[in-house]
N, C-alpha and C positions, 0 to 999 in steps of 0.2 A: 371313755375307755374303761375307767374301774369301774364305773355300770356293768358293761358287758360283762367283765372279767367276774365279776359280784354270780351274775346272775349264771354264768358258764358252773362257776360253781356248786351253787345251791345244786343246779343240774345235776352235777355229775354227783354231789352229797347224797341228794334222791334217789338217782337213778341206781347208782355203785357201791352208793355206802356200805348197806348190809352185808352186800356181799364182800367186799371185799374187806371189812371186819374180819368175816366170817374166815376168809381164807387167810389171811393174814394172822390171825388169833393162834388157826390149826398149823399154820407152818413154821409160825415162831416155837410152839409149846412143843410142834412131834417133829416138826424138818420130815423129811422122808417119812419116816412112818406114819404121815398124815397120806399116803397116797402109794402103798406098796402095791394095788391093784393097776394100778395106772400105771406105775416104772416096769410093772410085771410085761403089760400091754405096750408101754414100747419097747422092752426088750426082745419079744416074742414078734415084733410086726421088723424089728431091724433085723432077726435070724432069717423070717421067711423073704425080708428082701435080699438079703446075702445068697442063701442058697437058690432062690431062683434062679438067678442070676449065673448060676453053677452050673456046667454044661451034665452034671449029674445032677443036678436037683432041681431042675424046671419040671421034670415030670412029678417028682412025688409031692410037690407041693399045690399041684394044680391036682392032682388024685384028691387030698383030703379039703382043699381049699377052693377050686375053683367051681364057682357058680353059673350056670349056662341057662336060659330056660327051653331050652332045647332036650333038655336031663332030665330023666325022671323025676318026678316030684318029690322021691321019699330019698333020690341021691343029694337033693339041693336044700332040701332039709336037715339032712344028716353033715351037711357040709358047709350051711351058712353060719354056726356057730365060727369056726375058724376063720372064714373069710374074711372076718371083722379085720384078722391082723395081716393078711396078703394085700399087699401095696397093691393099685391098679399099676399096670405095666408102662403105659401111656402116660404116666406123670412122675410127676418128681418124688422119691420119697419123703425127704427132708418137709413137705409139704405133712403127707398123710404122719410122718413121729412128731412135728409140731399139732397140728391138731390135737391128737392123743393123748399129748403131754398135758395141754391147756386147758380142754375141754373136759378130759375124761378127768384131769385132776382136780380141776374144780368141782365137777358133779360129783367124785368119791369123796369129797369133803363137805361140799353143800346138801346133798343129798342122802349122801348112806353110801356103798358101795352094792347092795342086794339092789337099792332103787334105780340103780344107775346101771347094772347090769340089765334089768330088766328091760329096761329104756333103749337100750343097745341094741338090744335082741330083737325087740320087738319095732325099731325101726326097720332094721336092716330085714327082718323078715318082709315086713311092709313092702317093703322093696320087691324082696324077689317074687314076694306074688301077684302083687300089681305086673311087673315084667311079662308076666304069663297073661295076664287080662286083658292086658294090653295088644298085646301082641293080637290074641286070640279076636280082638275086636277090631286092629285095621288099623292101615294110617288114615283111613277114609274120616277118622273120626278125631277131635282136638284130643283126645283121652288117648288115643291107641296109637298102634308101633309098627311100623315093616316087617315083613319076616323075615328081614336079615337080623334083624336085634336079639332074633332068638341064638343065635351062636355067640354071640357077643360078650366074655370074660366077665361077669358083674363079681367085684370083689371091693374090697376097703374100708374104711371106718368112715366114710365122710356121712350116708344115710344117720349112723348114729353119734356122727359130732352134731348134728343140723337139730336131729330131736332131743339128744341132751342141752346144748347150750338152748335151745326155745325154753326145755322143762325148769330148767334153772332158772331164766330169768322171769320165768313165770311167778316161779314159788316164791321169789325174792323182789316180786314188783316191781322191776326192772323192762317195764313194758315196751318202752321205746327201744331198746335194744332188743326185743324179741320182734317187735312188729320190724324193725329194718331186718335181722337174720329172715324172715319170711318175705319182705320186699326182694331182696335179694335172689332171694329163690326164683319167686314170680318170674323177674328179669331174666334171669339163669336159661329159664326154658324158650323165655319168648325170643333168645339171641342164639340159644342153640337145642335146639328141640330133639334132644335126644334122651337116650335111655335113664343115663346117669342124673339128670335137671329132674325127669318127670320121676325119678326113683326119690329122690330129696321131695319133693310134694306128697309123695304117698307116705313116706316119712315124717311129713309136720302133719297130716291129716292123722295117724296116729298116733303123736302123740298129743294130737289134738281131744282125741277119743281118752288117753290117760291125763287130762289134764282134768277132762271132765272130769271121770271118774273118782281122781284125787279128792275135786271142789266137792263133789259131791255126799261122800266120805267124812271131808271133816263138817261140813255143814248138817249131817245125820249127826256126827259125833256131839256138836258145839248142843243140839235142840236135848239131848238126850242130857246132857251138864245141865243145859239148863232147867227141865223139868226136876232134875236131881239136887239143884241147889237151896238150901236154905234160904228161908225166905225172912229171916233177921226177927223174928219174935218167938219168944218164948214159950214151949207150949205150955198151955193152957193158960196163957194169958190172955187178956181181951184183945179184940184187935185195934188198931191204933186209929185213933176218930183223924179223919182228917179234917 
């Protein structure tokens, strides 16, 4: 038994350490001000669940917030940024301000707050134009969508909890916990094969595309250090006989 318990350890030391150093460090030293973009984010996703809910404000939050691919293109772009904090109607909110709370606060502390918006964004974009691809290519195909999915509300943060927690535990070598958030998904679509499952895959698929881009990035950076490094001898001293 203290075997197991020994080796559950080490694990989770591995897997969570860093991180949660990392977060614990930022929230002992700032408390709240390690994450004001994130209390920003569920204050603003608890307003537009309130007023939905308002028999005067289900429309003007579905005006600047709701996402359809049935919608002009340049309306559903001009409208996926907010969407991020319009709860889906069909679920629980308490669901989507936990998320937001955990996920987004973590990555504004792990990441940056600039890295982590981007990651957001560019999930949740992911999303609504896969939706349109989708659609446009059929249920005939494992990739594509009925055309009823085109009227169908696509609104919430989950697209960009799915790619911020993968990008986080990426950056922090927390592999195991990123390959199960992507098991998950997998499952996700293969037990209910709708909009919202294959929207969270087009979502780890980019920030699959930023992850690379990251590796790639600092491994330009690291080759560029190192042709820039000294090389420990003195000029114009002889070179050293081996």
């Amino acid at each position: 038994m203290n075997g197991a318990t020994g080796a559950v350890r080490r694990f989770a030391g591995r897997e969570w350490g860093p991180l949660f150093k990392t977060v614990k460090y930022a929230l002992r030293t700032q408390r709240w001000r390690a994450i004001p973009l994130t209390l920003s984010a569920v204050l603003l996703t608890s307003v537009c669940q309130i007023v939905q809910n308002q028999s005067w404000g289900f429309r003007p939050i579905q005006v600047i917030g709701s996402v359809k691919a049935e919608y002009p293109l340049w309306i559903s772009l001009l409208r996926t940024p907010f969407s991020l904090f319009v709860p889906a109607l069909d679920l629980p909110v308490w669901g989507a301000l936990g998320q937001v709370l955990v996920v987004f606060g973590i990555a504004e502390i792990c990441i940056g707050r600039a890295r982590m918006l981007l990651i957001a964004y560019a999930a949740t974009l992911a999303g609504t134009m896969y939706a349109r691809v989708a659609i446009a290519i059929g249920p005939d195909s494992v990739l594509g969508l009925p055309k009823a999915a085109a009227r169908m509300v696509d609104t919430g943060p989950s697209a960009a909890v799915v790619a911020l927690a993968v990008y986080v535990c990426w950056r922090y070598r927390a592999y195991w916990t990123a390959g199960a958030v992507v098991l998950a998904m997998a499952i996700e679509v293969v037990l209910k094969n709708n909009l919202a499952g294959k929207e969270h895959i087009a979502a780890l698929v980019a920030v699959a595309v930023l992850c690379g881009i990251t590796w790639r990035r600092r491994k330009r950076r690291r080759r560029r250090c190192d042709q820039g490094r000294p090389t420990g001898r003195l000029s114009g001293a002889p070179p050293i006989q081996s």
